[in-house]
PDB file as gemmi writes it, atoms N, CA and C in Angstrom:
CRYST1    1.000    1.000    1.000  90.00  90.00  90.00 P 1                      
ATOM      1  N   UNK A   1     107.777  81.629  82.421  1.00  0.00           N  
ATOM      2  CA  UNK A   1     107.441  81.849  81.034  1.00  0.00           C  
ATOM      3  C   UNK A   1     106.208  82.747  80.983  1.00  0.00           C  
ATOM      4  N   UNK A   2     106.177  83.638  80.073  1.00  0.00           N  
ATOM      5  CA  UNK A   2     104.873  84.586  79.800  1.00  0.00           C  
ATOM      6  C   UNK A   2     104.413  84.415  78.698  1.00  0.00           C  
ATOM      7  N   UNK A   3     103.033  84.840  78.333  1.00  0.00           N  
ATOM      8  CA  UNK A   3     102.573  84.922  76.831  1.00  0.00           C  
ATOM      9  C   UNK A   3     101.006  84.174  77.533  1.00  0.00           C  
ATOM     10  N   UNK A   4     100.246  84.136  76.454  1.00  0.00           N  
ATOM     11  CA  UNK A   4      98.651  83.726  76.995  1.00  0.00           C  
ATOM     12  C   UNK A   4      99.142  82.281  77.264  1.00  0.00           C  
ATOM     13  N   UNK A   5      97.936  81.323  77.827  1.00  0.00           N  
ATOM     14  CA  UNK A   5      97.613  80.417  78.380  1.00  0.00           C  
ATOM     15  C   UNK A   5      98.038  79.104  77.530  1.00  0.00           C  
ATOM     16  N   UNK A   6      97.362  79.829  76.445  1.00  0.00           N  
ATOM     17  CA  UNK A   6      97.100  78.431  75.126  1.00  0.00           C  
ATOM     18  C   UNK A   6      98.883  78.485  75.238  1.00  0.00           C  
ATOM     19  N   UNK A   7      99.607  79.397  75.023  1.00  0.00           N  
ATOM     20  CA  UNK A   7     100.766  79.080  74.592  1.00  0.00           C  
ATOM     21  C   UNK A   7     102.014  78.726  75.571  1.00  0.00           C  
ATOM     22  N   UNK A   8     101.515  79.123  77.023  1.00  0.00           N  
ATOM     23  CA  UNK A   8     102.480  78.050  77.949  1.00  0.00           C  
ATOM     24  C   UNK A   8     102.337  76.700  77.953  1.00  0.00           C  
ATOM     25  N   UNK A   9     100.973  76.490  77.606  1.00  0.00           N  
ATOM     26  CA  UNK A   9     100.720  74.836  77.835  1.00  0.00           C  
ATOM     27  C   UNK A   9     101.416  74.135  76.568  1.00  0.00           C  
ATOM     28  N   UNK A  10     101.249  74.929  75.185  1.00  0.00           N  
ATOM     29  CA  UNK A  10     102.041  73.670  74.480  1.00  0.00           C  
ATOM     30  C   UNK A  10     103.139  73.721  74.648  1.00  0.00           C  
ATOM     31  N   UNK A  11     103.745  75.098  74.879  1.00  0.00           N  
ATOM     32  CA  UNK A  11     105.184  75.480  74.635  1.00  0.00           C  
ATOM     33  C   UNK A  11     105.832  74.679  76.165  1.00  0.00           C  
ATOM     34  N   UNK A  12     104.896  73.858  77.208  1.00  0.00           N  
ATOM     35  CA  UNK A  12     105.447  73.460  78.065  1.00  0.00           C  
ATOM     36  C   UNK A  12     105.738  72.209  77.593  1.00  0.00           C  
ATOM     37  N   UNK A  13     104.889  71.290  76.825  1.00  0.00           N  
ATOM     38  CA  UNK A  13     105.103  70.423  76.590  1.00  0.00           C  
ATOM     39  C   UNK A  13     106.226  69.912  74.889  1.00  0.00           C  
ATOM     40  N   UNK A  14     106.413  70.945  74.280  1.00  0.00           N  
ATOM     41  CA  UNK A  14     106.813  70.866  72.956  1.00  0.00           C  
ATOM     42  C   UNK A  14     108.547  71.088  73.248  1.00  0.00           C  
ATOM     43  N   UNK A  15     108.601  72.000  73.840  1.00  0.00           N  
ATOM     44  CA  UNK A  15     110.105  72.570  74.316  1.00  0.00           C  
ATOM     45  C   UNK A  15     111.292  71.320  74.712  1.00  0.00           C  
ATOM     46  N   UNK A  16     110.980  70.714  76.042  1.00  0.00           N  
ATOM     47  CA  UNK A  16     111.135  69.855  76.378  1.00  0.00           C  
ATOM     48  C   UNK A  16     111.087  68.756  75.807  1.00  0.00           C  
ATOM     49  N   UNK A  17     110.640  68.101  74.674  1.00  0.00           N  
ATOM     50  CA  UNK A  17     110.187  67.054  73.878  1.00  0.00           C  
ATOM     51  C   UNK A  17     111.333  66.898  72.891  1.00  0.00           C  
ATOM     52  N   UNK A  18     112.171  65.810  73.087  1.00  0.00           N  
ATOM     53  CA  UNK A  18     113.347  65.253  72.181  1.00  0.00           C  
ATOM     54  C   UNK A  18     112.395  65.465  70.237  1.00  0.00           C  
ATOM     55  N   UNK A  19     111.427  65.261  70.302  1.00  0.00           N  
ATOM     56  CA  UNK A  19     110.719  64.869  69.210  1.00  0.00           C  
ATOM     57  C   UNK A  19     110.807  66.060  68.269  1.00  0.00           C  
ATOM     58  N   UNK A  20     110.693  67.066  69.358  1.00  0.00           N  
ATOM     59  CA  UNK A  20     110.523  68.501  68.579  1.00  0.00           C  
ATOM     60  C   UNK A  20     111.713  69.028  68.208  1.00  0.00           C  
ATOM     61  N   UNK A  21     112.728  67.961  68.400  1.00  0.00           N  
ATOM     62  CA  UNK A  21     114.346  68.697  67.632  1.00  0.00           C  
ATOM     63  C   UNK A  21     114.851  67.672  67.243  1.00  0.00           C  
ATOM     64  N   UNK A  22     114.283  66.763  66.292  1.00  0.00           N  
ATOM     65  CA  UNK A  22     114.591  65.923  65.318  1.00  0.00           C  
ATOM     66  C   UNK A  22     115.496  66.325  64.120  1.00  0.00           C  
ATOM     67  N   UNK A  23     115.089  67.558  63.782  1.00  0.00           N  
ATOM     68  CA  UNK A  23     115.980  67.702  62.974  1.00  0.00           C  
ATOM     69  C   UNK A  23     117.509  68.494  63.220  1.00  0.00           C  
ATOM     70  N   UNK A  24     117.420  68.679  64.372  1.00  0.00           N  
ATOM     71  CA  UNK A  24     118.764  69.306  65.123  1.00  0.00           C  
ATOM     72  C   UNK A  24     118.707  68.269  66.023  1.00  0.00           C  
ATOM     73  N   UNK A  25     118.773  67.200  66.084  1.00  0.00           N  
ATOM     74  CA  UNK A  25     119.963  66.050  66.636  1.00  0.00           C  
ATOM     75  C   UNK A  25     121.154  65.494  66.832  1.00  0.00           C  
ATOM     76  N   UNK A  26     121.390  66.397  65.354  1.00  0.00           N  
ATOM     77  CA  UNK A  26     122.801  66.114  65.273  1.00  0.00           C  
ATOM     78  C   UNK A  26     123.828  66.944  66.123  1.00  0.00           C  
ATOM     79  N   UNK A  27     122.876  67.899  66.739  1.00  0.00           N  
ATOM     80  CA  UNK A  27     124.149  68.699  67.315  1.00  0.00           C  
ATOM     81  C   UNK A  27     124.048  67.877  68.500  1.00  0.00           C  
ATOM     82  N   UNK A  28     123.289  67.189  69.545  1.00  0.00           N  
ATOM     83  CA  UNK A  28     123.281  66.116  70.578  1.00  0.00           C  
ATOM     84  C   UNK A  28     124.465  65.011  69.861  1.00  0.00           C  
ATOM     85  N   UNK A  29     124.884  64.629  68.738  1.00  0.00           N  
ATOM     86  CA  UNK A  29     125.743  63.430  68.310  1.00  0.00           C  
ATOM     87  C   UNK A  29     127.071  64.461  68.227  1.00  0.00           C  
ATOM     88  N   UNK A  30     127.208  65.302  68.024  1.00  0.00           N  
ATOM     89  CA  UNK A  30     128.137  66.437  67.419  1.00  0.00           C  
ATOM     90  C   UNK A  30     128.757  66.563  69.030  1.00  0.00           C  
ATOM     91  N   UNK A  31     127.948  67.141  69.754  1.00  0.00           N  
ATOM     92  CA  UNK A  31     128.485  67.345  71.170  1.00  0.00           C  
ATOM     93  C   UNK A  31     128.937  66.563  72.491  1.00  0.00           C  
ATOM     94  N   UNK A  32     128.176  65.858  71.993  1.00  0.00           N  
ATOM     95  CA  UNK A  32     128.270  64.516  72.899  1.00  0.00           C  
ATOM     96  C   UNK A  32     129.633  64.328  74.036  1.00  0.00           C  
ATOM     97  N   UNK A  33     130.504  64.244  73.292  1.00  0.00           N  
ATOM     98  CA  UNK A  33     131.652  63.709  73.898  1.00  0.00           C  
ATOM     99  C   UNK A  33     132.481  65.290  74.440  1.00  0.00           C  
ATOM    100  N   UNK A  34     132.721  66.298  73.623  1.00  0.00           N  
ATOM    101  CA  UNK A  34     132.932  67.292  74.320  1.00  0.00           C  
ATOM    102  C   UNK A  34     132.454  67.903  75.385  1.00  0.00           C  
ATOM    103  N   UNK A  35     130.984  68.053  75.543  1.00  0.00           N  
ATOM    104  CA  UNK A  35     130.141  67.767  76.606  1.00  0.00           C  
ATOM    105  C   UNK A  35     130.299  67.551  77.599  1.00  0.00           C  
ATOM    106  N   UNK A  36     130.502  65.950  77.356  1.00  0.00           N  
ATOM    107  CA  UNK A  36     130.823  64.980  78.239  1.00  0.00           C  
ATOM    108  C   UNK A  36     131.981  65.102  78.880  1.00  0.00           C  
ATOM    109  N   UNK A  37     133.081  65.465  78.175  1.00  0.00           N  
ATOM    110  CA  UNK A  37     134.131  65.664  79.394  1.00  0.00           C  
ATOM    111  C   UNK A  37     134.319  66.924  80.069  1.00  0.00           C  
ATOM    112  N   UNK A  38     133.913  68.028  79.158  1.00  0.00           N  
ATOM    113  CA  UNK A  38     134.093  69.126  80.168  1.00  0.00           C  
ATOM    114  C   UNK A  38     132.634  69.146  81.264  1.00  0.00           C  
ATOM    115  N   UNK A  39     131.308  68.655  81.546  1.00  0.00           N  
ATOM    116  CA  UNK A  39     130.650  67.943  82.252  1.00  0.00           C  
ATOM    117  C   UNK A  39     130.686  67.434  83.402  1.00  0.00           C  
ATOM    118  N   UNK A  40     131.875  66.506  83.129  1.00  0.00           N  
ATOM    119  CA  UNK A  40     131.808  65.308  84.200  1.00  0.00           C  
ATOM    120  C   UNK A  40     130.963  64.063  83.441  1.00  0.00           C  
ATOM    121  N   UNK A  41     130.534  64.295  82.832  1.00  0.00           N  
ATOM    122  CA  UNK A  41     128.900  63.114  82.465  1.00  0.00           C  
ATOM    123  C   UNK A  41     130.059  61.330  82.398  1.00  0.00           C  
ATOM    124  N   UNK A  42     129.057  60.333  82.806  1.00  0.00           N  
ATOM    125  CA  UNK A  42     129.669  59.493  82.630  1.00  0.00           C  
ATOM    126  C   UNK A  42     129.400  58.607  80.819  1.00  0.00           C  
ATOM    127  N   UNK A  43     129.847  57.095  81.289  1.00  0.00           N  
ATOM    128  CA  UNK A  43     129.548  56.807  79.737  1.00  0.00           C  
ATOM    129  C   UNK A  43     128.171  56.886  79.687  1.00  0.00           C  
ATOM    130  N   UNK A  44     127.530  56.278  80.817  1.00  0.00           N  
ATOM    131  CA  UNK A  44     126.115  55.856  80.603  1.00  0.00           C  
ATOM    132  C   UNK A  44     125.022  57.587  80.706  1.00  0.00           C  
ATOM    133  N   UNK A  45     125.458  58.453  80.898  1.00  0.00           N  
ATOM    134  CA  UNK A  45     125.294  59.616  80.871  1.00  0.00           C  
ATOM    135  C   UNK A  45     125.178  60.169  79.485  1.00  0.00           C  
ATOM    136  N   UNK A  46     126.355  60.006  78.719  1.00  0.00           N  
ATOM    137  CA  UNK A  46     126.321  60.608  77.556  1.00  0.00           C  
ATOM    138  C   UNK A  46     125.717  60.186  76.225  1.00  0.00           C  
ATOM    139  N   UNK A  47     125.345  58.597  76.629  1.00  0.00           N  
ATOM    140  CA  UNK A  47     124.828  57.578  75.573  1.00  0.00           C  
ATOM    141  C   UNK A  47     123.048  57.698  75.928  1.00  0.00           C  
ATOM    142  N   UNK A  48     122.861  58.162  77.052  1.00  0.00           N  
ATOM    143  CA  UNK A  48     121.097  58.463  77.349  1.00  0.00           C  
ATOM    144  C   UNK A  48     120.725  60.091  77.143  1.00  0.00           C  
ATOM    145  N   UNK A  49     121.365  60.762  76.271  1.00  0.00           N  
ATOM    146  CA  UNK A  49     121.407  62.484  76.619  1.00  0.00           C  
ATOM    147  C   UNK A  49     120.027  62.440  75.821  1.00  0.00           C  
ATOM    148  N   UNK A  50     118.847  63.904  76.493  1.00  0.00           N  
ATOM    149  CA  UNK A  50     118.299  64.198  76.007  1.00  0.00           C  
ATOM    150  C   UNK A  50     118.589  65.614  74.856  1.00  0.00           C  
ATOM    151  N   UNK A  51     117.944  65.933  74.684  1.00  0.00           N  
ATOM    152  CA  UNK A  51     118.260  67.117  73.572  1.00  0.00           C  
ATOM    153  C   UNK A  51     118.170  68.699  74.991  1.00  0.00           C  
ATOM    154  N   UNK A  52     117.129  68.514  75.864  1.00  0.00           N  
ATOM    155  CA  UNK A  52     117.488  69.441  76.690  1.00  0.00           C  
ATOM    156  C   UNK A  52     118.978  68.590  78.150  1.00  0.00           C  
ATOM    157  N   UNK A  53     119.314  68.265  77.731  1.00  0.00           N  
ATOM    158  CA  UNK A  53     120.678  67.844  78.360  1.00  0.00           C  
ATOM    159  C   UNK A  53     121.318  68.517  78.093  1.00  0.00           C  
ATOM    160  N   UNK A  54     121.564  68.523  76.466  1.00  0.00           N  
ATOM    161  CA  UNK A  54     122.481  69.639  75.386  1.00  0.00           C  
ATOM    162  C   UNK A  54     122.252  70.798  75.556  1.00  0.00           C  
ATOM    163  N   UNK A  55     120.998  71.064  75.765  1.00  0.00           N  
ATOM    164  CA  UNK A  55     120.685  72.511  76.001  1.00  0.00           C  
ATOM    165  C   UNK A  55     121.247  73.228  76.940  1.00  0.00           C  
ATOM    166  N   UNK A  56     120.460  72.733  78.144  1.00  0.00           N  
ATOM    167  CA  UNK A  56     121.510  73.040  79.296  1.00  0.00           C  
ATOM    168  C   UNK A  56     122.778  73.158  79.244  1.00  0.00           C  
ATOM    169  N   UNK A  57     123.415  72.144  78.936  1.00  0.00           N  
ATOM    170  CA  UNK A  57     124.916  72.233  79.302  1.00  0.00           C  
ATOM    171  C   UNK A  57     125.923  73.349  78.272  1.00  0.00           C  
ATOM    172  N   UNK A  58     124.746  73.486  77.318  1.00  0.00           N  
ATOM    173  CA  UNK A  58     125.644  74.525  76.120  1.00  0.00           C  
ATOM    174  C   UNK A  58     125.590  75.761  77.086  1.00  0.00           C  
ATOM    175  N   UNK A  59     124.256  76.084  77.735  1.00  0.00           N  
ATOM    176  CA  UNK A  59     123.595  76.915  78.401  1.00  0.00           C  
ATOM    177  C   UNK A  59     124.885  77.533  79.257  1.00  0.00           C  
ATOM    178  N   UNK A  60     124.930  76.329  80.283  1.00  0.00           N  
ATOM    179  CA  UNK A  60     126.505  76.218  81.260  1.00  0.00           C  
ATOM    180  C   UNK A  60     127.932  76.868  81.211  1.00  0.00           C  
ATOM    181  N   UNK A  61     128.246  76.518  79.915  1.00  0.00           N  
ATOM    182  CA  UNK A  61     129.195  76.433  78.967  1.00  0.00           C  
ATOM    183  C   UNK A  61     129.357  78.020  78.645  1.00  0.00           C  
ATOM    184  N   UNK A  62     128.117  78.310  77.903  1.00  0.00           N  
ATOM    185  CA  UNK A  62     128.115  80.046  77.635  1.00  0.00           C  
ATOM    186  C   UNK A  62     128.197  80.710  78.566  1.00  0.00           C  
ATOM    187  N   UNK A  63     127.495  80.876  79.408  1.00  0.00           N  
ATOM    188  CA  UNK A  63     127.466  81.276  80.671  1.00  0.00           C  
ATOM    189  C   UNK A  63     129.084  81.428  81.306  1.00  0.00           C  
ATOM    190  N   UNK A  64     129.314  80.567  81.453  1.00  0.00           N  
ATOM    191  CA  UNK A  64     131.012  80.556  82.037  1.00  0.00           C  
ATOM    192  C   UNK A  64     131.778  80.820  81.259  1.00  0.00           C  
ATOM    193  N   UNK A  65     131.272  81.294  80.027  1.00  0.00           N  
ATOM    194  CA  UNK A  65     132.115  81.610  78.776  1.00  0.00           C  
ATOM    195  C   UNK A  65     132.230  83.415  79.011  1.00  0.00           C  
ATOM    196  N   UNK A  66     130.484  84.194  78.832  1.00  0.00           N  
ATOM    197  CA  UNK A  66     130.524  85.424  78.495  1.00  0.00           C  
ATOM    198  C   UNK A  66     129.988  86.212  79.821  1.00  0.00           C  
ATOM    199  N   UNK A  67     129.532  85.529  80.835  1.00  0.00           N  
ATOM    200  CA  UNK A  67     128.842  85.501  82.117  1.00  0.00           C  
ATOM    201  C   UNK A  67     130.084  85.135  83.214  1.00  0.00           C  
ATOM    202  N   UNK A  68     131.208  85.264  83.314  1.00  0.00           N  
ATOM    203  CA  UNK A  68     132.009  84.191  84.178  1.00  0.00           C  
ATOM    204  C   UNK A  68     131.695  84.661  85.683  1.00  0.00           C  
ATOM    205  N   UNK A  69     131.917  83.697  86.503  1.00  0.00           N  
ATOM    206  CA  UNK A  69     131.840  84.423  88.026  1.00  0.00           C  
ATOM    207  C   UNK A  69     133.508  84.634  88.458  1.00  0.00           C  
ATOM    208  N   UNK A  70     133.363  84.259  89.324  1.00  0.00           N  
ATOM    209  CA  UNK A  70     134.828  84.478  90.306  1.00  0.00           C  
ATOM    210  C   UNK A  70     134.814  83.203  90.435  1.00  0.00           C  
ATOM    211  N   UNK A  71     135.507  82.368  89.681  1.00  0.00           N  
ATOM    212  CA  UNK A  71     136.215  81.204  90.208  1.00  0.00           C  
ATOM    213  C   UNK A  71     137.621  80.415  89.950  1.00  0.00           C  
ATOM    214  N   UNK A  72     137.379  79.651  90.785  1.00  0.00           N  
ATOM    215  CA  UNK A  72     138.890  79.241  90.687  1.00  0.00           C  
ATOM    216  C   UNK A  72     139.794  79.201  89.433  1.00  0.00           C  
ATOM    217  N   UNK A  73     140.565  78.512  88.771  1.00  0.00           N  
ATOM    218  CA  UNK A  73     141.241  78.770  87.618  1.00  0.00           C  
ATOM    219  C   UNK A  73     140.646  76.877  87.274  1.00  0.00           C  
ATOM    220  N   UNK A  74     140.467  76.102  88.300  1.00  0.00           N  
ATOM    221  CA  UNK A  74     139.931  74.352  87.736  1.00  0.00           C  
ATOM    222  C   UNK A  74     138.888  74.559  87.845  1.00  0.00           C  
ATOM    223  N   UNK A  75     138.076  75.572  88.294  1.00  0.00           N  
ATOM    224  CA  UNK A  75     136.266  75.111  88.214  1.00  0.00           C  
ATOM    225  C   UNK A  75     136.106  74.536  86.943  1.00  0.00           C  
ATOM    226  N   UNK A  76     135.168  73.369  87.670  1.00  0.00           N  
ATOM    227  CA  UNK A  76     134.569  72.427  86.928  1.00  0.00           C  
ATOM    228  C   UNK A  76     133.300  72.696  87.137  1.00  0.00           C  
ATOM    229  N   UNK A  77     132.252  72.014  86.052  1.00  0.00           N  
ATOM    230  CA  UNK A  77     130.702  71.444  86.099  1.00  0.00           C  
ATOM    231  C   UNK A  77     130.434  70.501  87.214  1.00  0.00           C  
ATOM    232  N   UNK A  78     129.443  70.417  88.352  1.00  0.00           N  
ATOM    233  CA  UNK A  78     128.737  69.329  88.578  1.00  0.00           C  
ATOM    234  C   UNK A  78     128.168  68.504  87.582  1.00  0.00           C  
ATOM    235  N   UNK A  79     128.638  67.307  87.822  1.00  0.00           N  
ATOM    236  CA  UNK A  79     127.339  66.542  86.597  1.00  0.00           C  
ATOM    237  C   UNK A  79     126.515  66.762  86.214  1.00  0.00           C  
ATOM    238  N   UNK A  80     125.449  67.022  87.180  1.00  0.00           N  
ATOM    239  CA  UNK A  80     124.002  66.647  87.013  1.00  0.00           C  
ATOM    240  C   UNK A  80     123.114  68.093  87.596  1.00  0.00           C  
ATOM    241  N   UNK A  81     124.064  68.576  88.181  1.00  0.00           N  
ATOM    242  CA  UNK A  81     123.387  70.069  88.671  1.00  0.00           C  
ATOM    243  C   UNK A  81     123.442  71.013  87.463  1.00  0.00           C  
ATOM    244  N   UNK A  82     124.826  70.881  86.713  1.00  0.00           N  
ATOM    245  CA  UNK A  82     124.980  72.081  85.998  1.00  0.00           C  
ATOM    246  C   UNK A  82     125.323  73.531  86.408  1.00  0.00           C  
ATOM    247  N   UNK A  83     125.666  73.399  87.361  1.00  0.00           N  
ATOM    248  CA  UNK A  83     126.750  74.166  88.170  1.00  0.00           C  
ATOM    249  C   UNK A  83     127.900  74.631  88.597  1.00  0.00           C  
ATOM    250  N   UNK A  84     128.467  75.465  88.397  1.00  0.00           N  
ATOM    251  CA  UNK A  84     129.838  75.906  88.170  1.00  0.00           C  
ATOM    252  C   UNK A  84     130.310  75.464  89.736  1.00  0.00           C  
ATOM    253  N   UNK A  85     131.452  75.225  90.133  1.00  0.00           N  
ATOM    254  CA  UNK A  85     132.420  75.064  91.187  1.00  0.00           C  
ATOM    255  C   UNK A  85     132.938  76.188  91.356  1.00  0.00           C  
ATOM    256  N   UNK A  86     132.407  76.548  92.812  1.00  0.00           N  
ATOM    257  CA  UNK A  86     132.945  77.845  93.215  1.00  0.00           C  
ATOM    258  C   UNK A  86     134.308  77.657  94.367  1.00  0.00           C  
ATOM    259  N   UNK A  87     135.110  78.620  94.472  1.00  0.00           N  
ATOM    260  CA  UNK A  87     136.204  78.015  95.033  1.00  0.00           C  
ATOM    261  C   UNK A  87     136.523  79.325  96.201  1.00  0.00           C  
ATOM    262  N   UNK A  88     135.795  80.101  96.280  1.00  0.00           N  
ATOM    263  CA  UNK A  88     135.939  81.475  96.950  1.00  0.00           C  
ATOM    264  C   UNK A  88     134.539  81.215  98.110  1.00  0.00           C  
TER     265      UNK A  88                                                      
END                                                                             
């Protein structure tokens, strides 16, 4: 991250912070379960999500959407890595 000092330190702590996307929560309840299965995530996975959980995995998602690599035609997500399955 770049920009002066003052503003990595909050922006380190604010970003990351479920608190600071209170009012976009709903897209964490909205996504949840779609998420979750293209994911892998389990139950107890998808019922503890943080708001950067969502992030990420939308992140994932796009990425393999407009970014694709070379992979198989079943690549899947790792759970917890967020990592595409490479098959080559």
């Amino acid at each position: 991250m770049g920009g002066c000092p003052y503003c990595q330190k909050e922006d380190s702590y604010r970003f990351p912070a479920d608190s600071t996307y209170t009012d976009e929560w709903w897209l964490v309840d909205d996504l949840r379960e779609p998420l979750g299965e293209c994911m892998l995530w389990s139950e107890e996975k998808k019922q503890s999500l943080t708001f950067m959980d969502i992030y990420n995995a939308c992140d994932a998602v796009t990425s393999r959407m407009f970014e694709p690599i070379h992979a198989c035609d079943n690549a899947t997500y790792t759970p917890d890595a967020l990592m595409i399955t490479r098959c080559n």
